[in-house]
C-alpha positions as CSV (number, residue, x, y, z in Angstrom):
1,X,-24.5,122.7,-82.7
2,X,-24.9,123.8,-86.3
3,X,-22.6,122.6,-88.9
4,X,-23.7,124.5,-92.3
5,X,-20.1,125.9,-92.3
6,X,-18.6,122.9,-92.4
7,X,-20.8,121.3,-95.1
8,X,-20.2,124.3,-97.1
9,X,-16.8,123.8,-97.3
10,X,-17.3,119.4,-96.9
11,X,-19.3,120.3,-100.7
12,X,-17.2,122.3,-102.0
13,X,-14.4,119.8,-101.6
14,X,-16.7,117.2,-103.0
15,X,-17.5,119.7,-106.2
16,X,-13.5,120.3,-107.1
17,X,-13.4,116.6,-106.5
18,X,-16.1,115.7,-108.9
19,X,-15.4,118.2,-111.9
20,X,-11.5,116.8,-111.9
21,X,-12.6,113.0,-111.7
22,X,-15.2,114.0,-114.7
23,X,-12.6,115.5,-117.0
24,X,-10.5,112.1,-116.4
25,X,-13.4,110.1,-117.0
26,X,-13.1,107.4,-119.8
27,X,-10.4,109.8,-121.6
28,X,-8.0,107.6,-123.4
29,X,-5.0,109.6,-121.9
30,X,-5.3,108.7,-118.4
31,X,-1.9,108.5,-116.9
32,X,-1.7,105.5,-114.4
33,X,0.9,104.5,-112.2
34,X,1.8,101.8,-109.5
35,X,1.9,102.5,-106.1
36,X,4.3,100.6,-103.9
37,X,1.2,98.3,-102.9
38,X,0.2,97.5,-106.4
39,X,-2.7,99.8,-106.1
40,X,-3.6,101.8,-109.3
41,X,-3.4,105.5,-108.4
42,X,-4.2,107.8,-111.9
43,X,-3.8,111.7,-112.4
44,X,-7.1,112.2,-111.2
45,X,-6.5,110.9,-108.0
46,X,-3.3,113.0,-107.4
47,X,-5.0,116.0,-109.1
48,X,-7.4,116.1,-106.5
49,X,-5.5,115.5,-103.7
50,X,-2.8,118.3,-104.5
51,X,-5.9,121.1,-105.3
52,X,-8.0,119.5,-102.2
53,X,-5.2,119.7,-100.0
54,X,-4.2,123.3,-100.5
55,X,-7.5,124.6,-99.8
56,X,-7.6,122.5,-96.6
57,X,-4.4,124.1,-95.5
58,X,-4.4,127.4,-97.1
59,X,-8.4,128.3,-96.9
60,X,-9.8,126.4,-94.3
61,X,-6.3,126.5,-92.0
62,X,-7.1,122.7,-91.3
63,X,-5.3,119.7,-91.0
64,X,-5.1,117.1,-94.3
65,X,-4.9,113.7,-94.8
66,X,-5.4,112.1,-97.9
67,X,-4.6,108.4,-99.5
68,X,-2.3,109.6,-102.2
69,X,0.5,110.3,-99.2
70,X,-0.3,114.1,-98.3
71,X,-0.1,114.9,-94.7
72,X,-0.6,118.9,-94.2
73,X,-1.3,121.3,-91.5
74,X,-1.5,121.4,-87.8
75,X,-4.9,122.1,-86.7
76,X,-7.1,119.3,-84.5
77,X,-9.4,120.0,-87.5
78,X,-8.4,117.3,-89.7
79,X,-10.0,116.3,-93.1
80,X,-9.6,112.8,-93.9
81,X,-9.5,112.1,-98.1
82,X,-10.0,109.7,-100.9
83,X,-9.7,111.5,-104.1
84,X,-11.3,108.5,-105.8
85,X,-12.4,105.1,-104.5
86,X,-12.9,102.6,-106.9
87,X,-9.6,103.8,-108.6
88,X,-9.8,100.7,-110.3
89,X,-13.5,101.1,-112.1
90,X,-12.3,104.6,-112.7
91,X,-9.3,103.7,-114.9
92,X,-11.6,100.8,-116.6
93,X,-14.7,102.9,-117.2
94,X,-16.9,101.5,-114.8
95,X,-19.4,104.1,-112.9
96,X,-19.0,102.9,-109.2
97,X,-16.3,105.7,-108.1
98,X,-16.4,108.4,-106.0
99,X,-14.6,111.0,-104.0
100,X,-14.6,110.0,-99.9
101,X,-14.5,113.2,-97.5
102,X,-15.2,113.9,-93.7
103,X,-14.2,116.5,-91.4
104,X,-13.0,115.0,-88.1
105,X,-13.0,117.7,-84.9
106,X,-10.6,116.4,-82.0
107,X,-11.7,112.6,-81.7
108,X,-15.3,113.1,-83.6
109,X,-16.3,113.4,-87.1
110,X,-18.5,116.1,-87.7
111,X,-19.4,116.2,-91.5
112,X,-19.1,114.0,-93.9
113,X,-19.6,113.8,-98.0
114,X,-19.7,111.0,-100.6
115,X,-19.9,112.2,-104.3
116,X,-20.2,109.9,-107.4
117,X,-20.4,112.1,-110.0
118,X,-20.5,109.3,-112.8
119,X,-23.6,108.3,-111.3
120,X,-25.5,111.3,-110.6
121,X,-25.1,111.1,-106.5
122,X,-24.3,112.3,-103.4
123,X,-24.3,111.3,-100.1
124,X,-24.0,113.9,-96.8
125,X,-24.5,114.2,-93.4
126,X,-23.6,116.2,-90.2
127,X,-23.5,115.1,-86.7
128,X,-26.9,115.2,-85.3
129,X,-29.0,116.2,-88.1
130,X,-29.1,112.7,-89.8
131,X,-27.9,111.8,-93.1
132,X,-29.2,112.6,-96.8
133,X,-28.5,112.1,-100.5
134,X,-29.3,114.3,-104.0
135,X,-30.8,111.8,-106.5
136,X,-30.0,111.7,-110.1
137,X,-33.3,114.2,-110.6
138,X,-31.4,117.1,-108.3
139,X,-33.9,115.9,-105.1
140,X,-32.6,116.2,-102.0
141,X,-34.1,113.3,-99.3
142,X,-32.9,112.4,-95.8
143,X,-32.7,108.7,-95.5
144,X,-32.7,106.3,-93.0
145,X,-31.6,102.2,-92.8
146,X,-34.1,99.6,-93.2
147,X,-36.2,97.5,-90.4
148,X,-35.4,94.3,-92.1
149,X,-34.5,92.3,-88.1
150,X,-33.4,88.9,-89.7
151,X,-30.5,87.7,-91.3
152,X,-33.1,85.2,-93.2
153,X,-34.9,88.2,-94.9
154,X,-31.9,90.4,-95.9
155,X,-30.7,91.6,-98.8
156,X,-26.7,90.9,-97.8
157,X,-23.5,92.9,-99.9
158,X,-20.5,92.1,-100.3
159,X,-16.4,93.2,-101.4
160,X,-14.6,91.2,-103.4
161,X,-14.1,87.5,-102.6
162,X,-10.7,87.0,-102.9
163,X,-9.8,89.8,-100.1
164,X,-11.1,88.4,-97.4
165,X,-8.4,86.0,-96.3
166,X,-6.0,88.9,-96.5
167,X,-7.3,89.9,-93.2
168,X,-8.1,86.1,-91.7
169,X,-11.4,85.7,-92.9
170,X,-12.1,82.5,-95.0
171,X,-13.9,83.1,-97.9
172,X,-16.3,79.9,-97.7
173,X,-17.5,81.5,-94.4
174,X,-18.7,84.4,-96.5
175,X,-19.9,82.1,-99.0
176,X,-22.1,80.2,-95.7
177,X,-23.4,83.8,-94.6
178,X,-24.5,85.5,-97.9
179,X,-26.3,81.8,-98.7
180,X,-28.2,82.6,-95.7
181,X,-29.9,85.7,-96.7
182,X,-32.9,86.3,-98.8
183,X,-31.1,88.3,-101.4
184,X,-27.5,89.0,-102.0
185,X,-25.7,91.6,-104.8
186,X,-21.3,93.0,-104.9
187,X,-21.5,96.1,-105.6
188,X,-18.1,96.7,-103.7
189,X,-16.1,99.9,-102.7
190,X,-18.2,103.1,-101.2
191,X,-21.4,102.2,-102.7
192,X,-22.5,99.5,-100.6
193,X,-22.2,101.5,-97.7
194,X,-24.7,104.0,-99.2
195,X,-26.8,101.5,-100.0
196,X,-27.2,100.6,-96.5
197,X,-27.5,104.2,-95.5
198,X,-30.4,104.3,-97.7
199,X,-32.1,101.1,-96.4
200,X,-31.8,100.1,-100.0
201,X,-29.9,96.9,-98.6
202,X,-29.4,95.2,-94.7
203,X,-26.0,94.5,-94.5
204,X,-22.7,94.5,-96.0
205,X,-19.1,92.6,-95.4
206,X,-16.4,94.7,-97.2
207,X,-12.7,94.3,-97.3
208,X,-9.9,95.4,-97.5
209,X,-10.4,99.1,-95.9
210,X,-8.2,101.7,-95.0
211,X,-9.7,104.4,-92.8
212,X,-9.9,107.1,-96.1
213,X,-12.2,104.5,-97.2
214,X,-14.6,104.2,-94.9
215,X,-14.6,106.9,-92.4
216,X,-17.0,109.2,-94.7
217,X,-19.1,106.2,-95.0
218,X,-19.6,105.1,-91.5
219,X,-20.6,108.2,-90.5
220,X,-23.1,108.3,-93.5
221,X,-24.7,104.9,-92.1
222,X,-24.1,105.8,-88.5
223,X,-25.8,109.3,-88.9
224,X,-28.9,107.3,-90.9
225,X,-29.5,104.8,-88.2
226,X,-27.4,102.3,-89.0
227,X,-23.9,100.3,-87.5
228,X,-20.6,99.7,-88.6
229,X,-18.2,97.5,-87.1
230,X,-14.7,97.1,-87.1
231,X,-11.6,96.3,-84.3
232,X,-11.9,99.1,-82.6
233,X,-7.8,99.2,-82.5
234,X,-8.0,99.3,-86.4
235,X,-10.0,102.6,-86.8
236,X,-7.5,104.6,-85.2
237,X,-4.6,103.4,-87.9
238,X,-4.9,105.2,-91.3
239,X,-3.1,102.9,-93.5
240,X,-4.3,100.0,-91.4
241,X,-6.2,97.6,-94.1
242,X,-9.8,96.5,-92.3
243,X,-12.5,93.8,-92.4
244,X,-15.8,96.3,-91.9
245,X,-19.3,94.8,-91.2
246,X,-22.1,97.9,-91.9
247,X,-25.8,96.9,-91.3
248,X,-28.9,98.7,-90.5
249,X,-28.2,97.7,-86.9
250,X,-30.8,94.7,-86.7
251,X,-28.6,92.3,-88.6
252,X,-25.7,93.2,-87.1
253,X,-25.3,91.0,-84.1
254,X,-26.3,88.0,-86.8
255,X,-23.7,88.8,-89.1
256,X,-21.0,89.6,-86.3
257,X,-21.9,86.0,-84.7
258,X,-22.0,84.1,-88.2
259,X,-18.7,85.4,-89.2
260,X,-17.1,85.0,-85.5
261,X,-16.0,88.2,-85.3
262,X,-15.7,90.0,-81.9
């Protein structure tokens, strides 16, 4: 089945997306508030979920869902939303941020899209026709996950050390598996998952994940070759916060049996 229609509309989110995140970029007026987690949010993020959200609705007569609290529509068609992730290297300055979108058809995900428009990227990809990214230069490649098959030889990512036990996972167990690669490197949030997509790295542990922060990118590294795991009874709660395990496939059984994790 072609999807063209539905990437057209998955890049045009991600455009809006990426020109309001830009104007907010490292201005000395960004408005930030708390959110009743202690998480960040900033007028960019709500910015883009309010304009994002409407067009969903109004335009495309879908279904929305977005982090910053907007539920909208009725359609099985539902678009799934992080107006920025990284909200926290947004508001300091720091590149690694990005808007998080995918199109999800019934029970499937169709299309999906991951801009960072600080850095000069984008991730995309549709179901079936694999995934692929636009490079700083404007090239457009398909990519695909590594052939690395060994924990031994990997280059191993990884979130945020001091999230791990929120979700029952001892840090010095991460501390035993990433001593146990070949190479190992944090760049946290969205990123890593692209990395992996792009076979740039083997696997990566990240926490904690809602489902707006990592449906877009399992899809990404699904759609490239690769696997990501997480309780299967989490990935159907939104708000539910996630350990998630994505790999190029080969190092996945490793990782899962390193960490214990079923």
């Amino acid at each position: 089945m072609n999807y063209d229609k539905e990437l057209k509309q998955a890049f045009q989110l991600s455009d809006i997306a990426d020109e309001i995140g830009m104007k907010y970029f490292l201005s000395r007026e960004l408005k930030v508030t708390t959110k009743p987690d202690n998480s960040p949010v900033t007028q960019g993020d709500t910015e883009i979920e309010e304009t994002l959200s409407k067009i969903v609705t109004k335009d495309y007569n879908d279904s929305y869902v977005g982090e910053e609290g907007t539920r909208s529509g009725q359609n099985s068609r539902r678009w799934l939303v992080d107006p920025i992730d990284g909200t926290k290297n947004f508001l300091r300055g720091f590149p690694v941020w990005g808007s998080l979108i995918s199109l999800k058809d019934g029970e499937e995900v169709i299309v999906a899209s991951v801009s960072a428009p600080a850095l000069g990227r984008r991730w995309w990809a549709t179901k079936g026709s694999g995934s692929w990214t636009r490079d700083v230069s404007g090239k457009e490649r398909q990519i695909k996950v590594s052939c690395v098959e060994h924990l031994s030889d990997s280059f191993l990512l990884h979130g945020t050390f001091n999230s791990y036990e929120q979700v029952g996972l001892k840090t010095e167990k991460v501390f035993d598996l990433i001593r146990s690669a070949w190479r190992h490197r944090s760049p946290g949030d969205f990123f890593g998952h692209m990395l992996i997509a792009e076979g740039v790295a083997d696997g990566f542990v990240e926490v904690p994940s809602a489902l707006w922060d990592i449906e877009a990118s399992k899809f990404i590294v699904e759609q490239a070759g690769g696997k990501v795991w997480s309780k299967p009874e989490d990935m159907k709660k939104v708000q539910q916060q996630r350990l998630v395990v994505s790999s190029n496939s080969f190092v996945q059984k490793e990782i899962l049996d390193f960490l214990k994790l079923k």
